[in-house]
C-alpha positions as YAML, in Angstrom:
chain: A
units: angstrom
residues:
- id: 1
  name: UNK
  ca: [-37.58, -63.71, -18.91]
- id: 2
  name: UNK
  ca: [-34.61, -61.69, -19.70]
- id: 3
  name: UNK
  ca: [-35.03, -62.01, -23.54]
- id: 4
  name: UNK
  ca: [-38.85, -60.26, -24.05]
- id: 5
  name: UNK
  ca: [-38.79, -58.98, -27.13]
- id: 6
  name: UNK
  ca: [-41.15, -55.78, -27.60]
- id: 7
  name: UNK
  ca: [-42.29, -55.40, -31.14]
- id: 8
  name: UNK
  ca: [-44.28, -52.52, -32.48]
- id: 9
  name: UNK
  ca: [-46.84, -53.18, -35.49]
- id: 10
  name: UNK
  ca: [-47.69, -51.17, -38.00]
- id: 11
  name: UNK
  ca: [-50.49, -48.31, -37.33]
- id: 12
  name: UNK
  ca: [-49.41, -48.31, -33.65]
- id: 13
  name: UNK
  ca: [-47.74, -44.61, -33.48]
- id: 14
  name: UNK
  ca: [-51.24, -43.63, -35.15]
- id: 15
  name: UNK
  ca: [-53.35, -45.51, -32.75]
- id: 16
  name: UNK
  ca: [-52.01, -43.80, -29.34]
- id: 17
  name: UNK
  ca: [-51.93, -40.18, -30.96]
- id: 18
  name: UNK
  ca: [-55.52, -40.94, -31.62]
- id: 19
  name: UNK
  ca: [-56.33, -41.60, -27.99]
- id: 20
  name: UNK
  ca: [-53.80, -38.64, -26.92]
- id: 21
  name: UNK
  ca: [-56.18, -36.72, -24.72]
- id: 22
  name: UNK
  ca: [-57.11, -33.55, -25.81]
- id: 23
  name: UNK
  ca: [-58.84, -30.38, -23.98]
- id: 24
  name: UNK
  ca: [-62.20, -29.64, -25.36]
- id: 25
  name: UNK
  ca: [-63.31, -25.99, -25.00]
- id: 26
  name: UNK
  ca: [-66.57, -25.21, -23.11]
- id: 27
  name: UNK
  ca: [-69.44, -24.71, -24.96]
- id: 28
  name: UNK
  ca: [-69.94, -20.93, -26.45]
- id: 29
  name: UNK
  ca: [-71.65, -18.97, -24.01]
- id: 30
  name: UNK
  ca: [-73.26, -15.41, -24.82]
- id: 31
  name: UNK
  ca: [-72.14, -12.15, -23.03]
- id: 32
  name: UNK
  ca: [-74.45, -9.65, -21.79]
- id: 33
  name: UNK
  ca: [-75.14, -6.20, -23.97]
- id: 34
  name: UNK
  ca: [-72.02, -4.10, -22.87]
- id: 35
  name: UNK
  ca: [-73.13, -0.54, -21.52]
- id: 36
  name: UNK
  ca: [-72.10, 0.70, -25.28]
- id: 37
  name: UNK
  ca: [-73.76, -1.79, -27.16]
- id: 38
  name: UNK
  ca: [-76.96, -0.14, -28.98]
- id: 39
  name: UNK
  ca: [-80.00, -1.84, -30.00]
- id: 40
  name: UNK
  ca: [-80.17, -3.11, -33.36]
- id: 41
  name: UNK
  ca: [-83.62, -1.54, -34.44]
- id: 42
  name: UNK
  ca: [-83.12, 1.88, -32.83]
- id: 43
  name: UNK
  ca: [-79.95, 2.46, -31.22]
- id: 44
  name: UNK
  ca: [-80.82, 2.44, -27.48]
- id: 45
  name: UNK
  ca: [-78.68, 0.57, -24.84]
- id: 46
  name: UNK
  ca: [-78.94, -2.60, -25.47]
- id: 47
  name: UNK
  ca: [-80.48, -5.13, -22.97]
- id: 48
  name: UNK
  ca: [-80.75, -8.40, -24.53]
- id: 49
  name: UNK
  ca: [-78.24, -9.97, -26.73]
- id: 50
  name: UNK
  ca: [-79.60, -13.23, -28.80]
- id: 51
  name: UNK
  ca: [-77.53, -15.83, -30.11]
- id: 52
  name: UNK
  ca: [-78.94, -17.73, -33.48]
- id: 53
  name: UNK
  ca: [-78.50, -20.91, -35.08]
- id: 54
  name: UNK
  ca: [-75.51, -20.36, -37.62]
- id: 55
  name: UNK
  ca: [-73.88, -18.27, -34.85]
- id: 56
  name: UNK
  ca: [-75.42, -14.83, -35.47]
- id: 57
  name: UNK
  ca: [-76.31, -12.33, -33.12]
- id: 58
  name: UNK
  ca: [-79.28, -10.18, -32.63]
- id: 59
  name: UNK
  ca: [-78.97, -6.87, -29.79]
- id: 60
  name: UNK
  ca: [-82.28, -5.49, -28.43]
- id: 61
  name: UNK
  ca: [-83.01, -2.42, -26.35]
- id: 62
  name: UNK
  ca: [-85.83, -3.80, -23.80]
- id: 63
  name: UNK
  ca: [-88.32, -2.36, -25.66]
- id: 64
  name: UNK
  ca: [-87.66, -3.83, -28.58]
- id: 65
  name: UNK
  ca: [-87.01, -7.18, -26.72]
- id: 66
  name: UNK
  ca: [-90.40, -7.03, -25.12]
- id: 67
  name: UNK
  ca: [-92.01, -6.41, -28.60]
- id: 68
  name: UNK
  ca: [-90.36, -9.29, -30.50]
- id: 69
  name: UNK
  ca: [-90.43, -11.52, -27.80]
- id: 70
  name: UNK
  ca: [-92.82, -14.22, -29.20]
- id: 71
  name: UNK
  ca: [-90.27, -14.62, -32.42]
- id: 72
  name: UNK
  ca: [-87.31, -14.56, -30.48]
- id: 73
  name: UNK
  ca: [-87.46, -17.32, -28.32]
- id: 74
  name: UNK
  ca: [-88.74, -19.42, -31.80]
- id: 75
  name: UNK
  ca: [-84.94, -18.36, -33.12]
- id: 76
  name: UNK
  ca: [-82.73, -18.39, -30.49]
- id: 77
  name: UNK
  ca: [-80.28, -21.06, -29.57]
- id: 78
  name: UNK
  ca: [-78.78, -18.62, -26.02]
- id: 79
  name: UNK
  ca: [-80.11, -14.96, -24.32]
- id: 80
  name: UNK
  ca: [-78.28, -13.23, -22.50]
- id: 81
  name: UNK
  ca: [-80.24, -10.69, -20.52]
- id: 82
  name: UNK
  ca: [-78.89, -7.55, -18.88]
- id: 83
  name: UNK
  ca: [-79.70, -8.36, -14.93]
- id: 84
  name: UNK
  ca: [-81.72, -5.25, -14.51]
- id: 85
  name: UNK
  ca: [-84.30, -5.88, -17.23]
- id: 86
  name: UNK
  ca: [-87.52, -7.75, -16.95]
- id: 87
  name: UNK
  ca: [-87.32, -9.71, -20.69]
- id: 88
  name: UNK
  ca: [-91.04, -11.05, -21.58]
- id: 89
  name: UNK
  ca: [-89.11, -14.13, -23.34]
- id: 90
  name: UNK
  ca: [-87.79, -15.56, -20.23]
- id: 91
  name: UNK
  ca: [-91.38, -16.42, -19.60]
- id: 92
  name: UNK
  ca: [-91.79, -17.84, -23.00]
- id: 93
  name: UNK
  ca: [-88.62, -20.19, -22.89]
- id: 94
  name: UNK
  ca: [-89.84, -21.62, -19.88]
- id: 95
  name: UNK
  ca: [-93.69, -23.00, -21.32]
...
């Protein structure tokens, strides 16, 4: 019992620093408008910020938001919407 020998193999040093656990970060999540964001069709405060596939960004003033509804929630992959504003969308994404 006193003589074990340990012997390492080839490919072992690359095995455990392939199952070295690693953090993963949480998965993107989109900010509200910020009080000096401006819409991106007119310039108004912004209410509604839409996240795309490809990782673009749309900002909307809520009247703008309310009028493109239907073809927003076809493109977007997150909303954020300010907490004050009634978007039209959120009924959308729900059907």
């Amino acid at each position: 019992m006193g003589n074990e020998t340990e012997y390492a193999f080839v490919g072992d040093h690359q095995e455990e620093e392939a199952m070295t656990p690693t953090l993963t970060p949480p998965p993107e999540t989109v900010a509200f408008p910020g009080a000096d964001e401006r819409c991106d069709r007119c310039s108004a405060a912004a209410k509604l910020r839409v996240m795309i596939a490809g990782g673009g960004e749309l900002v909307f003033c809520g009247h703008h938001a309310n009028k493109y509804a239907d073809k927003l929630v076809k493109i977007a992959v997150q909303v954020a919407v300010d907490p004050e504003f009634s978007w039209r969308g959120t009924e959308l994404m729900a059907s």
